[in-house]
VMD Tcl script that builds the backbone (N, CA, C; Angstrom):
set m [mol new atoms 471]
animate dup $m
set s [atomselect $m all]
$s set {name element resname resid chain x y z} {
  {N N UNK 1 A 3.005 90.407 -59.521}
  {CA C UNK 1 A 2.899 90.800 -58.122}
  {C C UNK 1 A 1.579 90.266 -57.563}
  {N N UNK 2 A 1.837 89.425 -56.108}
  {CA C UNK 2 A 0.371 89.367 -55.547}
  {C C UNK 2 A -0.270 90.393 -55.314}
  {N N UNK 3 A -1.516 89.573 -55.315}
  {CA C UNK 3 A -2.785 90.936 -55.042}
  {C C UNK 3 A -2.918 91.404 -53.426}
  {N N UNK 4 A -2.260 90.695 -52.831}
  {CA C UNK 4 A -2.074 90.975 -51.345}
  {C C UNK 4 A -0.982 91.944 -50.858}
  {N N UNK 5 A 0.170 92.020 -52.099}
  {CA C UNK 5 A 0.757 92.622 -51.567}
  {C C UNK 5 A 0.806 93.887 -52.118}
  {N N UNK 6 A -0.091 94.003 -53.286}
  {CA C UNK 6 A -0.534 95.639 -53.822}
  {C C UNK 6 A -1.569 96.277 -52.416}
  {N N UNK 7 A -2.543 95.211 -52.442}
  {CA C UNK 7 A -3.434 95.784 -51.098}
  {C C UNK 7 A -2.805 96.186 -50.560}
  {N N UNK 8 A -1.847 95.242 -49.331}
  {CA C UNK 8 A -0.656 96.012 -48.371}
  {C C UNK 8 A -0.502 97.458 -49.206}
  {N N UNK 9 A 0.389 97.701 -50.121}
  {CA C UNK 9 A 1.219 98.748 -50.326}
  {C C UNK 9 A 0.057 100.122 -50.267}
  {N N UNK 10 A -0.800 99.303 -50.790}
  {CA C UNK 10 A -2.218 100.505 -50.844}
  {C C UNK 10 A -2.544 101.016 -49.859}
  {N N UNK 11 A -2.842 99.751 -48.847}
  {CA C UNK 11 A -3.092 100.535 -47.530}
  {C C UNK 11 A -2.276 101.466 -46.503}
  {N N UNK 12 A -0.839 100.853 -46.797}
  {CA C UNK 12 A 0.210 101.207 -46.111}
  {C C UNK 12 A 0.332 102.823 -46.899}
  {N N UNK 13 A 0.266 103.263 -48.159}
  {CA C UNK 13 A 0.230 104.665 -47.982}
  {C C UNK 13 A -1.188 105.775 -47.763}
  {N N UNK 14 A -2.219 104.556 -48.261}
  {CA C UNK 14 A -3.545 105.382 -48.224}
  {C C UNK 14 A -4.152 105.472 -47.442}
  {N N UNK 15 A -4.081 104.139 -46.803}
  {CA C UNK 15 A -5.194 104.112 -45.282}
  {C C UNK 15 A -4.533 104.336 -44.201}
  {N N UNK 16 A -3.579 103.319 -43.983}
  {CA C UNK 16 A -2.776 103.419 -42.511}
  {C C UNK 16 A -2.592 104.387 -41.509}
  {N N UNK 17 A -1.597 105.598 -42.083}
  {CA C UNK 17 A -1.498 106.383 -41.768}
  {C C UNK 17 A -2.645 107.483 -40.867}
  {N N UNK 18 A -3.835 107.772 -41.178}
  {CA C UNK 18 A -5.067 108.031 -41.074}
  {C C UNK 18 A -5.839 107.198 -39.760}
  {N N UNK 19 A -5.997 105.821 -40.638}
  {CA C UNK 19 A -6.695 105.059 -39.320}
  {C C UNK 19 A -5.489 104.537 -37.764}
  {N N UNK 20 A -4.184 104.509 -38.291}
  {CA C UNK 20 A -3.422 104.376 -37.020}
  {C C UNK 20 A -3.231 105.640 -36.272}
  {N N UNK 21 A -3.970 106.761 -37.008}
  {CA C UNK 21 A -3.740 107.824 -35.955}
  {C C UNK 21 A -4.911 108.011 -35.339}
  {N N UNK 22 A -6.057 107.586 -36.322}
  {CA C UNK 22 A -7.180 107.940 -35.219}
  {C C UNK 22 A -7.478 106.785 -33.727}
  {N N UNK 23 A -6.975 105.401 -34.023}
  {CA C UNK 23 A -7.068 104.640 -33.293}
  {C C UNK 23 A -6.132 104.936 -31.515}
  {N N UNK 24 A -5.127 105.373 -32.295}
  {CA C UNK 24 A -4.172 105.632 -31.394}
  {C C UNK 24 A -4.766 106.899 -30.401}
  {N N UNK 25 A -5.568 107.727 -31.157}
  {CA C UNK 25 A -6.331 108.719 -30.122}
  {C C UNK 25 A -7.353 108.297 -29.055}
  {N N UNK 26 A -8.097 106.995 -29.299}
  {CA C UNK 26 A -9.033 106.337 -29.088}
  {C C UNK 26 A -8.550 105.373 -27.844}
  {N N UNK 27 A -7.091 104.837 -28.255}
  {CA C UNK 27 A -6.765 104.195 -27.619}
  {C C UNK 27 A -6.045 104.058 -26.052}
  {N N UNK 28 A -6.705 104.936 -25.168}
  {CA C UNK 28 A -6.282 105.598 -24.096}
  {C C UNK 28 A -7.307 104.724 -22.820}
  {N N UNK 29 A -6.440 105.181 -21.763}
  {CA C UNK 29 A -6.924 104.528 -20.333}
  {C C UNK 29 A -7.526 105.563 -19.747}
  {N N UNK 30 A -8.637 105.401 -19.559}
  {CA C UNK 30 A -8.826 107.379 -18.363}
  {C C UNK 30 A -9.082 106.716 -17.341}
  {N N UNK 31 A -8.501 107.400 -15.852}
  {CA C UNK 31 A -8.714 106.738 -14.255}
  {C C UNK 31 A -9.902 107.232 -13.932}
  {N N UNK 32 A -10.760 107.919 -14.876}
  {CA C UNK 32 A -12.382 107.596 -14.426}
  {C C UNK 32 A -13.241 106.522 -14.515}
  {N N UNK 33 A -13.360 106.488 -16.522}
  {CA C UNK 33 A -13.750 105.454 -17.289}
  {C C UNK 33 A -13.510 104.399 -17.775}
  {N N UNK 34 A -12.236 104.131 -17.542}
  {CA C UNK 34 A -11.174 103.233 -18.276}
  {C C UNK 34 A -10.990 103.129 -19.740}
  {N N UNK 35 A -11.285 102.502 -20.467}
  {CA C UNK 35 A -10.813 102.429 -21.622}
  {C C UNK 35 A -11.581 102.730 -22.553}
  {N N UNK 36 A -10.929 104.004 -23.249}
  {CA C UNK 36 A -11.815 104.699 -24.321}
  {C C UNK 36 A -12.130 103.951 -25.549}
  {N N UNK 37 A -11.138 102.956 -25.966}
  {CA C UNK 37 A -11.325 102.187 -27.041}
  {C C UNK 37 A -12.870 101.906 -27.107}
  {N N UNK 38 A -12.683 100.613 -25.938}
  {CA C UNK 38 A -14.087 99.864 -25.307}
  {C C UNK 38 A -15.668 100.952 -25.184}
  {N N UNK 39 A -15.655 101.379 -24.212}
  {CA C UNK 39 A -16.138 102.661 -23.927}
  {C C UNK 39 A -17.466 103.111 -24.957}
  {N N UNK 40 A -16.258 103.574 -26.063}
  {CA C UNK 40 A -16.799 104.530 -26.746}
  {C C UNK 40 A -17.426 103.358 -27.975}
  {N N UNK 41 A -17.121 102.531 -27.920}
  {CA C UNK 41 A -17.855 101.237 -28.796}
  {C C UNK 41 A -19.083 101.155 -27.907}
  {N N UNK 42 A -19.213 100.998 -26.694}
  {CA C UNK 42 A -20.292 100.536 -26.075}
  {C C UNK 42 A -21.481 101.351 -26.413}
  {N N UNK 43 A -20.712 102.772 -26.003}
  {CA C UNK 43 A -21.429 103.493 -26.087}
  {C C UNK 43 A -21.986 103.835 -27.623}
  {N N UNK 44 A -21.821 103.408 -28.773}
  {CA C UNK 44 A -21.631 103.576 -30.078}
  {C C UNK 44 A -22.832 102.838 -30.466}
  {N N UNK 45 A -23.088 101.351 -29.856}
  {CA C UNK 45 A -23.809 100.586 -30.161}
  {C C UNK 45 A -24.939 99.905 -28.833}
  {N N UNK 46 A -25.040 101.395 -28.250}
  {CA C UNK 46 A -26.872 101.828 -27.542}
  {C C UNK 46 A -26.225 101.634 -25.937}
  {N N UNK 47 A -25.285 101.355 -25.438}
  {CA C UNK 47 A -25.061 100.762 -24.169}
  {C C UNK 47 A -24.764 102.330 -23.486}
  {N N UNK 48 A -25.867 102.264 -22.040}
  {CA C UNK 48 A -25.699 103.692 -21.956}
  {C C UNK 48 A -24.259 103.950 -20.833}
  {N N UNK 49 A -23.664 104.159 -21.631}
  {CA C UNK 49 A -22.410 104.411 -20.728}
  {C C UNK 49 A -21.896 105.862 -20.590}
  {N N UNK 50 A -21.898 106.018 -19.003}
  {CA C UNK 50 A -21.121 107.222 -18.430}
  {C C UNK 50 A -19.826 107.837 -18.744}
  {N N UNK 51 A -19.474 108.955 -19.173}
  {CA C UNK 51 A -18.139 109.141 -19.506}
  {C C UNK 51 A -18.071 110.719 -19.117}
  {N N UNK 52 A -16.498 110.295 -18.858}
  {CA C UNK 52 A -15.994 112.185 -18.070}
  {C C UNK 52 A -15.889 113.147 -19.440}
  {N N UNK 53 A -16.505 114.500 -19.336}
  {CA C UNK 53 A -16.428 115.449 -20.354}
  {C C UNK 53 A -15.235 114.998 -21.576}
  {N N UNK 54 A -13.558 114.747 -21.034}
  {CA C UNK 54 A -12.821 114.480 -22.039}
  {C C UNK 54 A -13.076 113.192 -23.169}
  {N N UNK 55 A -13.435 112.036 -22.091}
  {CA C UNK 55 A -13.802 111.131 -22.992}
  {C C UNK 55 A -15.437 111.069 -23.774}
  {N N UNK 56 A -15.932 112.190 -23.185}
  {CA C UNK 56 A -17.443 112.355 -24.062}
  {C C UNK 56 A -16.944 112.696 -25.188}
  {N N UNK 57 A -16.142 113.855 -24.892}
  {CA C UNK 57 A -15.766 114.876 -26.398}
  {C C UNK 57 A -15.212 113.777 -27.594}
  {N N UNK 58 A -13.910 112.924 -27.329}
  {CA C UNK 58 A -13.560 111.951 -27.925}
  {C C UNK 58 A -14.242 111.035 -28.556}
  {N N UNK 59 A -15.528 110.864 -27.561}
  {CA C UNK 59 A -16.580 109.737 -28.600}
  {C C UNK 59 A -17.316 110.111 -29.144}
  {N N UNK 60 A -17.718 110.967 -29.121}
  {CA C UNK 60 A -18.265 111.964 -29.998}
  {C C UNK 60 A -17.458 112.228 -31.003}
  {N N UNK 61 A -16.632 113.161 -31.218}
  {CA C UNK 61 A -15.962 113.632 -31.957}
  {C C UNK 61 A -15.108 112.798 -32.965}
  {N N UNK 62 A -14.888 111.605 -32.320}
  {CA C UNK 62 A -13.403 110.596 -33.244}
  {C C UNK 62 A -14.107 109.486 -32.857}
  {N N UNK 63 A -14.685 108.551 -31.960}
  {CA C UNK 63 A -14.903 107.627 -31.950}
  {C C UNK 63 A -16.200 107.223 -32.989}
  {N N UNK 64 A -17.265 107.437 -32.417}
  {CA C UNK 64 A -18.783 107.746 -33.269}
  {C C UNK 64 A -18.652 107.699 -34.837}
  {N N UNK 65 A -18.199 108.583 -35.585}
  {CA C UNK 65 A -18.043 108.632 -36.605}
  {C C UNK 65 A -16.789 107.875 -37.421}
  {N N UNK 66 A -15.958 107.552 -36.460}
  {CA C UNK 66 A -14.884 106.331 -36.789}
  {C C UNK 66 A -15.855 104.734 -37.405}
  {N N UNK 67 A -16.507 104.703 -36.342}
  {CA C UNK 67 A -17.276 103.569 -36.019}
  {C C UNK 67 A -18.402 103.352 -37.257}
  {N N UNK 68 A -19.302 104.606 -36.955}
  {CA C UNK 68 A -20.192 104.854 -38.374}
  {C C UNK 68 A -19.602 104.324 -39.709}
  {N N UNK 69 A -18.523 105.005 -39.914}
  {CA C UNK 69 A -17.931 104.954 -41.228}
  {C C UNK 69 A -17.737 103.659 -41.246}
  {N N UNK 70 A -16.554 102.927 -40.626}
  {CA C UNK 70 A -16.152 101.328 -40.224}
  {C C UNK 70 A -17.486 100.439 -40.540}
  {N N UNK 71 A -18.470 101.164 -39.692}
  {CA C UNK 71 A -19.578 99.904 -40.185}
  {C C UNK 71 A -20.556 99.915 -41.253}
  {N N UNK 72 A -20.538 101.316 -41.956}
  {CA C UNK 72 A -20.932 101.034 -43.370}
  {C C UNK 72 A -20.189 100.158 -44.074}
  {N N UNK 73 A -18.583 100.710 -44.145}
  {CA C UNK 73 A -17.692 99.832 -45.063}
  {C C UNK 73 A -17.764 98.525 -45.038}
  {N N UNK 74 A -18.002 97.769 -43.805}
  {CA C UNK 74 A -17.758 96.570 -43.699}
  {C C UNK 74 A -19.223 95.736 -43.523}
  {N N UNK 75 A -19.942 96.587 -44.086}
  {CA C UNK 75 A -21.725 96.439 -43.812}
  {C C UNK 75 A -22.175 95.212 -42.947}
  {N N UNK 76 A -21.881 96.312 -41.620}
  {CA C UNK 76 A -22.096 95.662 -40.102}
  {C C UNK 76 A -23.611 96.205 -39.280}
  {N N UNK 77 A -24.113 95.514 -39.256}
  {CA C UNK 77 A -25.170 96.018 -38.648}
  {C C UNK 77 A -25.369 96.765 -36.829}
  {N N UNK 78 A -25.838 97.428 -36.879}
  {CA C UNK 78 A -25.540 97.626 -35.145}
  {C C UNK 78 A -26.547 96.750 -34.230}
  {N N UNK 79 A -27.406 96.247 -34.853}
  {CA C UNK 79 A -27.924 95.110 -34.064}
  {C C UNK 79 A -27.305 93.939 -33.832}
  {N N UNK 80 A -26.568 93.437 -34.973}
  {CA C UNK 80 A -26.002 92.308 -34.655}
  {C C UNK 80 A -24.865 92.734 -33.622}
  {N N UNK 81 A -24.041 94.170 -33.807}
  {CA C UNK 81 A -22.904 94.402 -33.007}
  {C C UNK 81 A -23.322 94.418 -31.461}
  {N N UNK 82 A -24.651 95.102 -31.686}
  {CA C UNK 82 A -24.787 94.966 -29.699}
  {C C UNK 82 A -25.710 94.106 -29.430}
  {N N UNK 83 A -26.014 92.933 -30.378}
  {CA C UNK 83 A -26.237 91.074 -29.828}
  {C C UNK 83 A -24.839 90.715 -29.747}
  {N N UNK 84 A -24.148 90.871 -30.190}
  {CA C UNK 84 A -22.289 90.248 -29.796}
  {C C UNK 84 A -21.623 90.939 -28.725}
  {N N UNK 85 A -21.779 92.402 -28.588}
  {CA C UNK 85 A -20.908 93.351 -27.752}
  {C C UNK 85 A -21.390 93.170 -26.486}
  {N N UNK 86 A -22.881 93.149 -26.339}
  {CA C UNK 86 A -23.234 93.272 -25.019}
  {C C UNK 86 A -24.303 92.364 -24.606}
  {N N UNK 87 A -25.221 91.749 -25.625}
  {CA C UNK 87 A -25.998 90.661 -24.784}
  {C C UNK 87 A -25.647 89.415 -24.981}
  {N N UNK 88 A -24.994 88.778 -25.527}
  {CA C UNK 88 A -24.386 87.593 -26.327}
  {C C UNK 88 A -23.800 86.898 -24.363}
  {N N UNK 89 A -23.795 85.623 -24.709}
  {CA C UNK 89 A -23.213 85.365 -23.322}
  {C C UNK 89 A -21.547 85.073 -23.625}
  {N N UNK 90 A -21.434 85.925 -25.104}
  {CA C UNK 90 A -18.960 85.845 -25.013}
  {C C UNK 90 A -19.460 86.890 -25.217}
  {N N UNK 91 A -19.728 88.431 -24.316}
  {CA C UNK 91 A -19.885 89.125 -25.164}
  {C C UNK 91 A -18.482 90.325 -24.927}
  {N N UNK 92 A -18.069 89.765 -23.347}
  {CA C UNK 92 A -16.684 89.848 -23.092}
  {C C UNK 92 A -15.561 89.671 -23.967}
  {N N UNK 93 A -15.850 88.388 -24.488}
  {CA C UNK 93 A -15.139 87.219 -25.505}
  {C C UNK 93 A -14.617 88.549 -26.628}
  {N N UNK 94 A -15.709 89.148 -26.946}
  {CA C UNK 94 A -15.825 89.747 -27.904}
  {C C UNK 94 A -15.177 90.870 -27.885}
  {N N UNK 95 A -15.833 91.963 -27.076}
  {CA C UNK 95 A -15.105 93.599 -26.565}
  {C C UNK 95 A -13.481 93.017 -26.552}
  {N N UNK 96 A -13.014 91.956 -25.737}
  {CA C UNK 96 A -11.395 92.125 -26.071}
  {C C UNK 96 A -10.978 91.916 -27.251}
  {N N UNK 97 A -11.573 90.710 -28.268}
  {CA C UNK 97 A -11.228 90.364 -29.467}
  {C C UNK 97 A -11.269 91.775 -30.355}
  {N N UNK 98 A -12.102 92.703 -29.539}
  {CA C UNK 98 A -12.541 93.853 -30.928}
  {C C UNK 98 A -11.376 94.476 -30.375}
  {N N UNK 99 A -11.371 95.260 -29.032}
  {CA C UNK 99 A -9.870 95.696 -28.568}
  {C C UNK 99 A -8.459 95.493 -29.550}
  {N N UNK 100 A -8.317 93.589 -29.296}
  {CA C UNK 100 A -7.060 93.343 -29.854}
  {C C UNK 100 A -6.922 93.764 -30.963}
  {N N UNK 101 A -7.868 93.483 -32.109}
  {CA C UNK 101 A -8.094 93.725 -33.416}
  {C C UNK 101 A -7.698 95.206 -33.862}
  {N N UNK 102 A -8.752 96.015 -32.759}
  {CA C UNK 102 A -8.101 97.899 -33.245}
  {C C UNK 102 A -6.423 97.895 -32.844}
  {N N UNK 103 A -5.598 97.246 -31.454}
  {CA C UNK 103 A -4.478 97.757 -31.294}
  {C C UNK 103 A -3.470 97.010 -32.253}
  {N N UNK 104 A -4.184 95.791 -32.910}
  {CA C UNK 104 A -3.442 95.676 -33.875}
  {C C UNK 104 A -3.403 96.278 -35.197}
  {N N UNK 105 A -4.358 96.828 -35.447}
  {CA C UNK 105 A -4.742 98.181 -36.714}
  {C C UNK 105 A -3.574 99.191 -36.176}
  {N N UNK 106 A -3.986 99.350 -34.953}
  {CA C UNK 106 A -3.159 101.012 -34.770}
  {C C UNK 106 A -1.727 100.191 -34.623}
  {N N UNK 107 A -1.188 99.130 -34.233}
  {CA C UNK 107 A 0.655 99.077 -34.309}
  {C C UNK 107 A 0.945 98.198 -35.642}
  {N N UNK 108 A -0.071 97.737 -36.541}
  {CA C UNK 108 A 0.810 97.154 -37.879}
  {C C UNK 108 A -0.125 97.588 -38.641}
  {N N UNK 109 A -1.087 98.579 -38.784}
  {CA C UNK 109 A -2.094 98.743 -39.933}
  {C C UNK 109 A -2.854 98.019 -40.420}
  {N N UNK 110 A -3.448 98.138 -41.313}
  {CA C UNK 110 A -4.138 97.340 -42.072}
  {C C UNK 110 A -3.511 96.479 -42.861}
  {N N UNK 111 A -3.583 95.003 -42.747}
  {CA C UNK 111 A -2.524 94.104 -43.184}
  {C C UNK 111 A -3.538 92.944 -44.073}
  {N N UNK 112 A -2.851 92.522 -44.900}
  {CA C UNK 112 A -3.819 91.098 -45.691}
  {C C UNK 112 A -2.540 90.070 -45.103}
  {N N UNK 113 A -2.305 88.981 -44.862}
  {CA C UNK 113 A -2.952 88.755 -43.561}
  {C C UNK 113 A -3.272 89.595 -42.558}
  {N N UNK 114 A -4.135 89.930 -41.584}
  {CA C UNK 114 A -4.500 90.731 -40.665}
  {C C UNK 114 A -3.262 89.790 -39.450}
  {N N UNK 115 A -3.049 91.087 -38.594}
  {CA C UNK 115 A -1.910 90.598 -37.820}
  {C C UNK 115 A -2.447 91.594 -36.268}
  {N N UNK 116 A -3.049 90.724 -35.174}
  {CA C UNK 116 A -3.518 91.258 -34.259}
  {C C UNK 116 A -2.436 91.614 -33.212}
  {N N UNK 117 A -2.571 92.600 -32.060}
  {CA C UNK 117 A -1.799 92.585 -31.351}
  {C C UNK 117 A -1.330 91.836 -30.389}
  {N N UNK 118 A -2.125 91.145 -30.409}
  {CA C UNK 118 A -1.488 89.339 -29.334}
  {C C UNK 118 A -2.935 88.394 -29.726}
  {N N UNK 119 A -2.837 86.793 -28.954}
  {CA C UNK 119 A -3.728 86.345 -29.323}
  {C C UNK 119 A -4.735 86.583 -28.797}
  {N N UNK 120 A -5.709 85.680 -30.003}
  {CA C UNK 120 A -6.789 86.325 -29.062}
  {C C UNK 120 A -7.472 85.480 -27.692}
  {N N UNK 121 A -6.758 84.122 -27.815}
  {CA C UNK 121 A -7.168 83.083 -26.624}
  {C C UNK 121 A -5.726 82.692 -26.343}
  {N N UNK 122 A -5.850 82.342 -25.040}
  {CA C UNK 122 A -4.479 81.443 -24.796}
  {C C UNK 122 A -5.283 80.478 -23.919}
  {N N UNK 123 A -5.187 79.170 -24.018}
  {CA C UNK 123 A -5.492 78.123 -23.432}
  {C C UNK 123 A -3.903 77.196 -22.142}
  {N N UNK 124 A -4.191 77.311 -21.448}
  {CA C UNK 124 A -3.511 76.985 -20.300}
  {C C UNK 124 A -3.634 75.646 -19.731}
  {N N UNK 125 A -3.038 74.649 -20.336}
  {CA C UNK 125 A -2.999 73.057 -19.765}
  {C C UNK 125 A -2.861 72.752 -18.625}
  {N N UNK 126 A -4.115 72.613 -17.338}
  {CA C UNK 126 A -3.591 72.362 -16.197}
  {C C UNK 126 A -3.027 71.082 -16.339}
  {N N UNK 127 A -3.291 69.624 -17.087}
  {CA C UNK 127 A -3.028 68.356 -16.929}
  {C C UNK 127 A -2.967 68.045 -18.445}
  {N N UNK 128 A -2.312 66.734 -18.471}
  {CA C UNK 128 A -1.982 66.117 -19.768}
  {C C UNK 128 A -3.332 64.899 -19.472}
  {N N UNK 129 A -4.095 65.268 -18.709}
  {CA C UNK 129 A -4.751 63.690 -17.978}
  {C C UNK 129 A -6.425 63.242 -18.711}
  {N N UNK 130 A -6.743 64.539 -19.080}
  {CA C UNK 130 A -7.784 64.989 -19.958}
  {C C UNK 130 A -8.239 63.887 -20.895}
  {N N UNK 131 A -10.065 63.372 -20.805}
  {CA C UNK 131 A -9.811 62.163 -22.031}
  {C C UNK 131 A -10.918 62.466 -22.644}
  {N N UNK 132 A -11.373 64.100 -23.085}
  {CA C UNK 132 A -12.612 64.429 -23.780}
  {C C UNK 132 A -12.596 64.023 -24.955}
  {N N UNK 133 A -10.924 63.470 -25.840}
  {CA C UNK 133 A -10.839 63.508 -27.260}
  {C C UNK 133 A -11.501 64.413 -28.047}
  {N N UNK 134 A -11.299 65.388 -27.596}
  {CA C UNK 134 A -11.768 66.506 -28.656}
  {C C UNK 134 A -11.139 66.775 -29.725}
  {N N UNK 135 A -12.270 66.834 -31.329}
  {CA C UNK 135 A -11.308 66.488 -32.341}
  {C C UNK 135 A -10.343 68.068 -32.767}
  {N N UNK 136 A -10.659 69.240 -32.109}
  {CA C UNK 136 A -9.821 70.446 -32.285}
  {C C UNK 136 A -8.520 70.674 -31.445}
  {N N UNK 137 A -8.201 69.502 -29.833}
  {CA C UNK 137 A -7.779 69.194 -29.477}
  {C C UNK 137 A -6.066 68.584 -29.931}
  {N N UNK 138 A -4.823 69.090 -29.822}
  {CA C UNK 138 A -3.724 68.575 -29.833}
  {C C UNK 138 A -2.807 67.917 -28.564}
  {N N UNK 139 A -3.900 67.817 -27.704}
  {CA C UNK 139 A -3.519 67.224 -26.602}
  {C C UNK 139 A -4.132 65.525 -26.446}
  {N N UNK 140 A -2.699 64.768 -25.889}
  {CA C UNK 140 A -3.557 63.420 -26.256}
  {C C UNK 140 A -3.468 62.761 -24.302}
  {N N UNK 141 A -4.262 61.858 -24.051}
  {CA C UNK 141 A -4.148 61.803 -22.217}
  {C C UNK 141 A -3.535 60.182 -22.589}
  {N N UNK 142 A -3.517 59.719 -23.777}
  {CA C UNK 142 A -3.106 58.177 -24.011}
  {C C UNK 142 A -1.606 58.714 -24.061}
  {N N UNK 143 A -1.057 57.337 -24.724}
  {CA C UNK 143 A 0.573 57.209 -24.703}
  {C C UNK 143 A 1.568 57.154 -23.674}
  {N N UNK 144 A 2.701 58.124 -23.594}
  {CA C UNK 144 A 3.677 57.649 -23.105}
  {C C UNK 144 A 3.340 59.283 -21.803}
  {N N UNK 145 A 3.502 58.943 -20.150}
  {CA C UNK 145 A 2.916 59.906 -19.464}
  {C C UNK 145 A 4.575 60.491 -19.315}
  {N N UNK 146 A 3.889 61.925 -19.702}
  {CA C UNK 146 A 4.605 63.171 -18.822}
  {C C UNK 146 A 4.814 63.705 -17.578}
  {N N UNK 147 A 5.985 64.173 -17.160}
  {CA C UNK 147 A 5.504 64.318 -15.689}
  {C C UNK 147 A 4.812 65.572 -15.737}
  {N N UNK 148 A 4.118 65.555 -14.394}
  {CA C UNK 148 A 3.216 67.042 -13.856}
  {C C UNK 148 A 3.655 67.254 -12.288}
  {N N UNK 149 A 2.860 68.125 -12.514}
  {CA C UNK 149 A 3.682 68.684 -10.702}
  {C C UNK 149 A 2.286 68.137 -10.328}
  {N N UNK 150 A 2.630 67.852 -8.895}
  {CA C UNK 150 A 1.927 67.694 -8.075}
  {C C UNK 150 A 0.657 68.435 -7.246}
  {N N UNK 151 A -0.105 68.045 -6.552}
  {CA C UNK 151 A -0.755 69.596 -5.991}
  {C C UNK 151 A -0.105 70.476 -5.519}
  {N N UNK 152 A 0.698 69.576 -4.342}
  {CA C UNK 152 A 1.928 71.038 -3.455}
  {C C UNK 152 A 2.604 71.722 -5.110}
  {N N UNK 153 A 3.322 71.352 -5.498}
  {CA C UNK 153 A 4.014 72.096 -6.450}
  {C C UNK 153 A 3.556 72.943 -7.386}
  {N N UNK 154 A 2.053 72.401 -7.325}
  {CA C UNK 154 A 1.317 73.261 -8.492}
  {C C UNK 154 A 0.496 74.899 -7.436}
  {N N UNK 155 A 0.547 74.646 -6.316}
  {CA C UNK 155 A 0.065 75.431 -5.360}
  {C C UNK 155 A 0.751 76.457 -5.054}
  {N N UNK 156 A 2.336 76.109 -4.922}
  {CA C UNK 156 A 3.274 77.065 -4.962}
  {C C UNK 156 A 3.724 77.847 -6.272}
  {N N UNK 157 A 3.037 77.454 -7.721}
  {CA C UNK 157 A 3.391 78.171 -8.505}
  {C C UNK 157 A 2.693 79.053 -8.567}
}
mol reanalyze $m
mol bondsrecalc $m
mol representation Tube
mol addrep $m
């Protein structure tokens, strides 16, 4: 048997259960604060953020010590987290990537491969016309041309 798929089975009865429920508590919209996920990370790692009594209690109570624990295990520093979370210039980049990452914990668990809840970039081709040759690039502006819409057509989409 792979060793990936004992992990899986491990996590799937030992951990999962546990961390997809606490995430899932975490994982709420409030029409004060917005998103407790986010939020309560910010607030976790020095960012002084405002929150209504319910979502204080929550980060306090389940978020905070979620987080604590999480970043011993994975021996994360909180300096480096709030040079990435909040002064970093992706630091946007980041808060969603961490987002996607928990809602994919809380709807498939803890997985070897890790399996997020959508991607984490989507890149959007305005033109095939592009000639940076970038070597990470699968887009080529040589060869045989594709059609594109036009401005009007691209205006109306």
């Amino acid at each position: 048997m792979q060793v990936d798929a004992v992990e899986n089975a491990l996590f799937s009865v030992a951990v999962n259960p546990f961390v997809k429920f606490l995430i899932s508590r975490l994982d709420k919209e409030c029409g004060k604060d917005g998103n407790l996920l986010l939020n309560s990370l910010r607030k976790f790692i020095g960012s002084p953020v405002a929150l209504c009594p319910t979502c204080q209690h929550m980060s306090s109570r389940i978020a905070s010590p979620f987080y604590e624990i999480g970043s011993l295990l994975l021996r994360v520093d909180k300096g480096f987290m709030r040079s990435q979370f909040l002064e970093g210039q992706y630091s946007d980049a980041w808060l969603r990537g961490f987002g996607l990452m928990m809602k994919g914990i809380e709807k498939y668990g803890v997985r070897i491969p890790f399996t997020p809840a959508g991607p984490f970039e989507i890149v959007w081709n305005f033109t095939y016309k592009c000639n940076l040759k970038c070597k990470h690039c699968y887009e080529n502006a040589g060869g045989e041309k594709r059609p594109e819409l036009s401005t009007d057509e691209a205006e109306q989409v």
